[in-house]
Structure formats: C-alpha cells, structure tokens
C-alpha beads as a LAMMPS data file, in Angstrom:
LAMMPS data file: protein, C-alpha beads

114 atoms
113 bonds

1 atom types
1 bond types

-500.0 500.0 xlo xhi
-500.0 500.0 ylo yhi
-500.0 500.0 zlo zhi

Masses

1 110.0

Atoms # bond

1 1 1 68.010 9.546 -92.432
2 1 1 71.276 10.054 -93.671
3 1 1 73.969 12.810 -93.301
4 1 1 74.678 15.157 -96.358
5 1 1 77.124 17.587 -94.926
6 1 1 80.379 17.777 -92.838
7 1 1 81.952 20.663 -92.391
8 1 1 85.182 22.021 -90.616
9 1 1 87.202 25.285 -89.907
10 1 1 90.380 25.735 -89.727
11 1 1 93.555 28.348 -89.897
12 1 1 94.909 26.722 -93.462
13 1 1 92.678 25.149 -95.391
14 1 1 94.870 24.156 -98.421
15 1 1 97.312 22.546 -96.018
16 1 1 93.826 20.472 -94.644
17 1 1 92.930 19.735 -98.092
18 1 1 96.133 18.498 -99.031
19 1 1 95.913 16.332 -96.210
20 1 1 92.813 14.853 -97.026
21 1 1 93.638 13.947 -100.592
22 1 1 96.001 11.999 -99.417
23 1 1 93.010 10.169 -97.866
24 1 1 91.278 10.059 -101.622
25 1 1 89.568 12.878 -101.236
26 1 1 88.798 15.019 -104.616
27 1 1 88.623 18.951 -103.946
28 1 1 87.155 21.966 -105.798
29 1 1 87.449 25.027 -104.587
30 1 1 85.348 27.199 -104.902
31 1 1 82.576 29.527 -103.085
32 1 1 78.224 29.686 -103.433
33 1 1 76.150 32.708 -102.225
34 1 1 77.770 34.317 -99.152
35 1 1 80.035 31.828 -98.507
36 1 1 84.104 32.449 -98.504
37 1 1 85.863 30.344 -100.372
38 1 1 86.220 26.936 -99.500
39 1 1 87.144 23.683 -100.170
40 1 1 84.602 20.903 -101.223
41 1 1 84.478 17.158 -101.785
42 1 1 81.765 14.831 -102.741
43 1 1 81.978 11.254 -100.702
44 1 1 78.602 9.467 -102.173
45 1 1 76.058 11.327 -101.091
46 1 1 78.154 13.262 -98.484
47 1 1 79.322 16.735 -98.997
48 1 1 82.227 17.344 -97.054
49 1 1 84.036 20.949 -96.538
50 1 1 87.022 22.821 -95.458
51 1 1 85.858 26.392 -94.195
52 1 1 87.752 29.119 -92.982
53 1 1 87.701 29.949 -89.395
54 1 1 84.461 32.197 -88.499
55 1 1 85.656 35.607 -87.238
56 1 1 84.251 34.674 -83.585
57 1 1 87.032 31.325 -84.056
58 1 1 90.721 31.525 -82.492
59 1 1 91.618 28.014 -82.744
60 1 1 90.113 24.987 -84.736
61 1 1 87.789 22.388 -82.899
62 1 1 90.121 19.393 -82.342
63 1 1 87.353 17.250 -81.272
64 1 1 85.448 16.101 -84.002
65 1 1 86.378 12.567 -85.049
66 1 1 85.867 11.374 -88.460
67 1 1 86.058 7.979 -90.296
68 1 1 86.476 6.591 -93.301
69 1 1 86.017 3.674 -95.236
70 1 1 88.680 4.324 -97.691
71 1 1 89.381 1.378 -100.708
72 1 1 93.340 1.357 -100.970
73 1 1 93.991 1.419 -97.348
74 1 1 97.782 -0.481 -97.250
75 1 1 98.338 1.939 -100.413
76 1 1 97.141 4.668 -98.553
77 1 1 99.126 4.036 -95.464
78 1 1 102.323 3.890 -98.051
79 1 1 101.486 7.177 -99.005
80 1 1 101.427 8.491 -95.539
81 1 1 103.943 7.108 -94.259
82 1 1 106.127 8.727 -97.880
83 1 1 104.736 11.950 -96.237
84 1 1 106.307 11.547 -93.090
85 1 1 102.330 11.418 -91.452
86 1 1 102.488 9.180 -88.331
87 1 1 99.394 6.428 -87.560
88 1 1 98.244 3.870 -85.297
89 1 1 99.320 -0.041 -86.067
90 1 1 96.232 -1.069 -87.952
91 1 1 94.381 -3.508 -85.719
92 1 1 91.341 -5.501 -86.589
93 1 1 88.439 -4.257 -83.817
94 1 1 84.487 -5.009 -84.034
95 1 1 84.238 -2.006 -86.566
96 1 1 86.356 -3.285 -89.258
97 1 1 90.445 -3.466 -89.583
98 1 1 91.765 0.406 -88.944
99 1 1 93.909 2.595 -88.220
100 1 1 94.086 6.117 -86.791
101 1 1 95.628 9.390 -87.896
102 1 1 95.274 12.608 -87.079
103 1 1 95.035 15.344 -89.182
104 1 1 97.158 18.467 -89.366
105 1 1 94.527 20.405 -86.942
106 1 1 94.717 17.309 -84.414
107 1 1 91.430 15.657 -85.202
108 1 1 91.617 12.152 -84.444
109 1 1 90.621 9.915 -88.145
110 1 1 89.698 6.924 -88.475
111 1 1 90.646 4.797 -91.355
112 1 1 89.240 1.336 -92.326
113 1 1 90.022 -0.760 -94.637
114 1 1 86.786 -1.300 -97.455

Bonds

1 1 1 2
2 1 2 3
3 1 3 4
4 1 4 5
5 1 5 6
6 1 6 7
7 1 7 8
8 1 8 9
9 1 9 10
10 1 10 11
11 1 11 12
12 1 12 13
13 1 13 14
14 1 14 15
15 1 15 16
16 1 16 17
17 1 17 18
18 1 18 19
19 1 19 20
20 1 20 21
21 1 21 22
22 1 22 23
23 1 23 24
24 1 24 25
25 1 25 26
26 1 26 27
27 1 27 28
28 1 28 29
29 1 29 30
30 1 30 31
31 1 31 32
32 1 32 33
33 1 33 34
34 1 34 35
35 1 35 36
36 1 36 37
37 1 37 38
38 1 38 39
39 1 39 40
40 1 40 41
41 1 41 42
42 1 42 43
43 1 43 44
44 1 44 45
45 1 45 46
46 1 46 47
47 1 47 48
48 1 48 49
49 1 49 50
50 1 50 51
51 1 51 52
52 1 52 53
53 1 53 54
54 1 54 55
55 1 55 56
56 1 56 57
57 1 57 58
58 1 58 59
59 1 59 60
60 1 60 61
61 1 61 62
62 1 62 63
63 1 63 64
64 1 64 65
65 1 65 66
66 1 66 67
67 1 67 68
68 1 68 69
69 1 69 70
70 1 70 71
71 1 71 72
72 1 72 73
73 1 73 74
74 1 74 75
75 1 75 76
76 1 76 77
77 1 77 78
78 1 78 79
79 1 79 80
80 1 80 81
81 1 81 82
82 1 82 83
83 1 83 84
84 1 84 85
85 1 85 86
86 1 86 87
87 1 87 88
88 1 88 89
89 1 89 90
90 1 90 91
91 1 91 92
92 1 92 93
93 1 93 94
94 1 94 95
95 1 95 96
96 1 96 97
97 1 97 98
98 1 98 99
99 1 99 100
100 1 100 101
101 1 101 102
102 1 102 103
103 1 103 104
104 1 104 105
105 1 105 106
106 1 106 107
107 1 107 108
108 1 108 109
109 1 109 110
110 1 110 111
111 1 111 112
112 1 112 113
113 1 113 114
C-alpha cells in the first residue's frame, strides 16, 4: 500500500501554497472535472493539494500533521527564517534530525533532514 493523495482546505490557498514552496514544493494550479480550482504538487508518487474550503467549512482543520523529508533542510531553514517563519531547534530524535513548523493555517510540519 502506499498513499497517493493529501489533500487540505483552507481560507487562502495561494498564501498556503506560497508557504509550501518554500518547503520545495512545485505548484500548478489548475482545476479537473467538478473540481474548483486548486493548487497541486507532485511529491514522488504523492499528489498533494490545496483546496478551497467546502461550503459546509468555517475554519480549516488544524490537526492534520504532515512531514517531510525535504533535501536542503539547513538551506531551507535559511529561507524560513529570511521569511520571518518561526521553527523548532532541529533536534536529532529516533525518526531522523527535524524540525517543526507550522504552517500559516496552524498545522504542525514536520521537517527532516534527507
């Protein structure tokens, strides 16, 4: 088994998706079938999207937690820190050496070093 889809809502996506390339993340944006337009990014095999609220959603769900293995971590933590983002001292755990960020919604990310 493996996952091939992660998807979450928010109020502003383009602020989300700016967020995330920070991260490495590569967007399109764009919209299939019925869908509204979204935002969409291809991690390996992974399909991960930035959807509008529904019309049923007030408020984003804060409590997903995501991770990633990203490949220029100190480089990426310069670039965060340039953007005034705050995150955890990285600390080496049983998982791999991370840190944690959160994004502009308030989900909790981890970040480990590749």
């Amino acid at each position: 088994m493996e996952i091939r889809l992660v998807v979450i809502r928010t109020k502003d996506q383009s602020r989300l998706a700016d967020f995330y390339s920070l991260l490495g993340l590569k967007f399109d944006y764009h919209k299939h079938g019925n869908s509204p337009m979204h935002y969409s990014a291809t991690i390996g095999s992974l399909v991960f999207e930035i959807y509008p609220l529904t019309k049923s959603q007030t408020e984003e769900d804060c409590s997903t937690r995501l991770g990633f293995a990203i490949d220029n971590f100190e480089q990426t933590l310069n670039l965060l820190k340039t953007n005034g983002i705050p995150f955890s001292e990285p600390v080496q755990t049983d998982f791999g050496f991370l840190t944690i960020v959160s994004d502009p919604d308030g989900r909790k990310i981890e970040l480990y070093k590749k």
